[in-house]
N, C-alpha and C positions, 0 to 999 in steps of 0.2 A: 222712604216709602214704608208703610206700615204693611206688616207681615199678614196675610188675609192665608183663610183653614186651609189653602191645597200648598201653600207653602210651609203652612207649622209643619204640617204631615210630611212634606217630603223626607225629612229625615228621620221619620219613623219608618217610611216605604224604605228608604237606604238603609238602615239598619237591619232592616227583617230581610234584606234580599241578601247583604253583606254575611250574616247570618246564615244564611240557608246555602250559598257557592262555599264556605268553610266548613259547613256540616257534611254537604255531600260530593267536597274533597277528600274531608276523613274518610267517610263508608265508603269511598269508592278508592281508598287503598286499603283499608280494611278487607277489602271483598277480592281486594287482586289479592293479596296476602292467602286470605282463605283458601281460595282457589289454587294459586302456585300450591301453596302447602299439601291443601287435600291431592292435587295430583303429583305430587311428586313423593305420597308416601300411601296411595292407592291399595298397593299392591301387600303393605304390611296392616292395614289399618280395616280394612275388607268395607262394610258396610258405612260405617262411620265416616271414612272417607269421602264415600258417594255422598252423603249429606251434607256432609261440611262444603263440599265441591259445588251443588246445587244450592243450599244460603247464600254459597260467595257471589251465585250468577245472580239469586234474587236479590240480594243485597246490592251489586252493581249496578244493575236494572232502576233500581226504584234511587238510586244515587245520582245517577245519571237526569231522572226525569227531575230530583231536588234540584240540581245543579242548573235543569231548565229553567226551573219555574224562578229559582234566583237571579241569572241572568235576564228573564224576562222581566224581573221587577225591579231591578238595577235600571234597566234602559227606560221603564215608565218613568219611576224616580227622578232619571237623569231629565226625560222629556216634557216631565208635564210642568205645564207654568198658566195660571188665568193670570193674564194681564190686563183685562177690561171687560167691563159689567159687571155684572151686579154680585158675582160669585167673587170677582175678585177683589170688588170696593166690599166684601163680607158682608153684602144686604143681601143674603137670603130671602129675606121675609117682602121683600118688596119687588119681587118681580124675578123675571130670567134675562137671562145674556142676551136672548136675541129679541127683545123689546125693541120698538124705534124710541129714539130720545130726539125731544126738540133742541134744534140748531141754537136757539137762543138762550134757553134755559137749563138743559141738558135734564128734564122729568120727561121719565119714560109716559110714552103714549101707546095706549092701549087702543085692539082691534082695528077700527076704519076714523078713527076720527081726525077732521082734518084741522084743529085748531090746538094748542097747547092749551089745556086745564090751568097751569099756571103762569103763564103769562099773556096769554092769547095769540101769542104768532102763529101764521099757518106752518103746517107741519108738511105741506104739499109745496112739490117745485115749484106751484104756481099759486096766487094769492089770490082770494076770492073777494070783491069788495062787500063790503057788509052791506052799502047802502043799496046795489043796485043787483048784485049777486055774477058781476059778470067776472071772470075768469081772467086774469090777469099773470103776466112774467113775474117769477119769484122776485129781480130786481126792481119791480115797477114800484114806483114812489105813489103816483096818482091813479085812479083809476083811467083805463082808455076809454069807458064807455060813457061815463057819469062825472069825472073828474075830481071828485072826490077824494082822499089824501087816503094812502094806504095805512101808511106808518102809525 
C-alpha cells in the first residue's frame, strides 16, 4: 500500500513528541535539583537561594506542561491513520473524504445528483427509468412501469 501525507508525517509527529517527553524529563530533574539544592542551603546562600528555589518551581511547571504536550502528541502520532478517501488515496485536489462515490465506478459524486458523470449508474437506492421517469428498486432489471430495460 503506498504511503499517503498523514502517514509520511507520523514519524515526524513521533519524533517531535519523543523529543519533547526527553526534554522535559531533563528540566524536570533539573528543576527538582534546583530546588532540593536552593532549600537545603537557604539559610547560607540568603537571597540567591530564594531564586534559584522559584527558577526550579518555574522550571518544573513549564517541564511538566512540555511533558504534556509530548505525551499528547505521542498518542495522536500513535492514533491517527486515513485509511480511505481522497486524503488517504493523496488526491487532495480532487475532492474530500466525505464525498458520495458511485457503487459502480467508485467517481465521487457531487451535491444532489442522482446519476454517475462517469458511467451513468444511479447513485440513488433506487433507479429511475430514463424512458418513462418512473422510480424503480435499485435491483430492478426492467422498468415496472414502461418495461423498458434498466441496465
Amino acid at each position: 500500500m503506498a504511503r499517503n501525507r498523514i502517514q509520511k508525517h507520523r514519524g515526524l509527529l513521533k519524533g517531535i513528541s519523543a523529543a519533547l517527553i526527553i526534554l522535559g524529563l531533563g528540566v524536570l530533574a533539573l528543576s527538582i535539583f534546583m530546588v532540593v539544592n536552593g532549600a537545603m542551603n537557604v539559610s547560607s546562600g540568603g537571597a540567591g537561594r530564594i531564586v534559584e528555589i522559584v527558577f526550579g518551581i518555574i522550571l518544573a511547571i513549564a517541564s511538566v506542561l512540555g511533558l504534556a504536550v509530548g505525551i499528547y502528541l505521542a498518542v495522536i502520532g500513535h492514533a491517527i491513520v486515513a485509511t480511505h478517501g481522497s486524503i488517504a488515496e493523496d488526491n487532495l485536489g480532487k475532492g474530500t473524504v466525505n464525498m458520495n462515490k458511485c457503487n459502480n465506478c467508485g467517481t465521487e459524486i457531487q451535491g444532489n445528483e442522482q446519476f454517475c458523470p462517469n458511467c451513468g449508474k444511479s447513485v440513488l437506492d433506487k433507479q429511475i427509468c430514463l424512458s418513462c421517469g418512473c422510480t424503480n428498486t435499485a435491483d430492478a432489471k426492467v422498468c415496472t412501469n414502461c418495461g423498458k430495460d434498466l441496465k
